[in-house]
N, C-alpha and C positions, 0 to 999 in steps of 0.2 A: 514623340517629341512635338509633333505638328498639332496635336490635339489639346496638347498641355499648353503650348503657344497661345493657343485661338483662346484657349478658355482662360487663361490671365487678360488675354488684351481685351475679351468680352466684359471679364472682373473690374478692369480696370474704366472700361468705358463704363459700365454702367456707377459705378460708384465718382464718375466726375458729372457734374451739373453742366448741361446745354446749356442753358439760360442765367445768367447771375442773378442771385437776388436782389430785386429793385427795389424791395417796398415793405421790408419786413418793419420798420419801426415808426411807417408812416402812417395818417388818417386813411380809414376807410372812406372812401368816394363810390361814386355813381360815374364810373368813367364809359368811356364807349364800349369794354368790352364787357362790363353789369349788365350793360342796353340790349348787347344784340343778345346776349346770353339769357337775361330777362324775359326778353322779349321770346327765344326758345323755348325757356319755363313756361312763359304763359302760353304758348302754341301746345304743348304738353297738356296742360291744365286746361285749355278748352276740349282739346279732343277726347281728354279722359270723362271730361263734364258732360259732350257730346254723345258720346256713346253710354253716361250713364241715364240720358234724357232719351236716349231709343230704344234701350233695355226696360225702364221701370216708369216711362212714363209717355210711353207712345201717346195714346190718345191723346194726351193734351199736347204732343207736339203736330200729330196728324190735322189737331183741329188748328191752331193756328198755322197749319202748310196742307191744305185739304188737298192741294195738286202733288203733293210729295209721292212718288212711285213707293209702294210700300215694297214690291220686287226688292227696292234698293236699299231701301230708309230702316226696314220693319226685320230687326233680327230674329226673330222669333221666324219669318217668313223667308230672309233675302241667304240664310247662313248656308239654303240649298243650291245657290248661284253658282259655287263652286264643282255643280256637276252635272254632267251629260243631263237634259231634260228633268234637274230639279231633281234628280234617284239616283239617291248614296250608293247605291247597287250597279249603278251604271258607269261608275267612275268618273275621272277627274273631266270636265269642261274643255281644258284644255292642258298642253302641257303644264305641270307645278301649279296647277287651280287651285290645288289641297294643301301647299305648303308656300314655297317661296313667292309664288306672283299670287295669293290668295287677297290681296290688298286689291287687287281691279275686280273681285266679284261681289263684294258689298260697303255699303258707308263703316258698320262697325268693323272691319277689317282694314279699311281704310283708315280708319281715328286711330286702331294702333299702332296700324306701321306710321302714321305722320309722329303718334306719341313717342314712339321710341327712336325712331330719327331724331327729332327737337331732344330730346334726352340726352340721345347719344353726340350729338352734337355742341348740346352746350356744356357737355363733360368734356370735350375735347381741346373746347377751346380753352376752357377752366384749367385742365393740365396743364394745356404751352405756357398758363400767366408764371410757373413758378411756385418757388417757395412761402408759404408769411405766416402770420405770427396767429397765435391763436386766435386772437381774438378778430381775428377781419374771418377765419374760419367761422366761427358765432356767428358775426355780421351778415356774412353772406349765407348761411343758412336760414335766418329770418327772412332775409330780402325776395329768396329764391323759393323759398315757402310761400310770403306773398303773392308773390307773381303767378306760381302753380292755382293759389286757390285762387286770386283773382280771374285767369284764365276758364278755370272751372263753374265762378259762380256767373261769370258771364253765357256761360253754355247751356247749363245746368238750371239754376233759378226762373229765371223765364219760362222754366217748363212745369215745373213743379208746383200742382196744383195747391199745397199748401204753402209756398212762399211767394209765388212768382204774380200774383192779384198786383 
């Protein structure tokens, strides 16, 4: 009886809206919460841009940051950071080197965990706005796309010896 209880009143919570619909038949705007969420996309879109300038185009980011630790910077070099004396054989650096804290032993591990925090974060906030109408869905799809690639070509271009001259 207690289990049939919980799971109506669970049925019931979830089928009623926290939030009321504020905005379903109005203009799409650029309000505060576009900005910070934007602004997450394009934090997103550099680090994805970042780390594809350390993967495929080291040398020309090495030569415009010649001081750049490549231990740090140099995937190809820095992905052994996460262990005992740089030997996969040696095991993890420290506790969770090779999984959860793998973000403090190099930059590309680091650009993904800031990329999927900014993700996952301007998903979150995106949830709390609510319900609306399809078309501000549309809207903020383009918006949120821009933002990503503008983040990306910020990162990215500069490095890439074929565009960045």
């Amino acid at each position: 009886m207690k289990l049939n209880l919980l799971t109506a009143l669970l049925l019931i919570a979830a089928m009623t809206h926290a939030q009321p619909n504020t905005d379903t038949k109005g203009k799409w705007k650029i309000d505060r919460n576009k900005l910070l969420t934007g602004g997450l996309v394009f934090t997103a879109g550099a680090s994805k841009g970042f780390n594809e300038t350390l993967s495929f185009h080291w040398k020309e980011f090495h030569r415009k940051f010649p001081n750049a630790n490549a231990a740090w910077f140099n995937p190809s070099v820095s992905w052994k950071n996460k262990y005992k004396n740089n030997d996969p054989s040696a095991g993890a650096k420290f506790p969770l080197s090779t999984s959860v804290l793998v973000m403090f032993t190099d930059q590309y591990h680091l650009n993904n965990f800031i990329n999927k925090l900014a993700w996952g974060s301007a998903l979150i906030i995106k949830i709390g706005e609510g319900k609306k109408s399809f078309k501000h869905y549309l809207f903020d799809f383009l918006y949120y796309t821009l933002c990503h690639q503008a983040g990306f070509a910020a990162t990215y271009y500069p490095f890439n010896k074929y565009r960045g001259k």
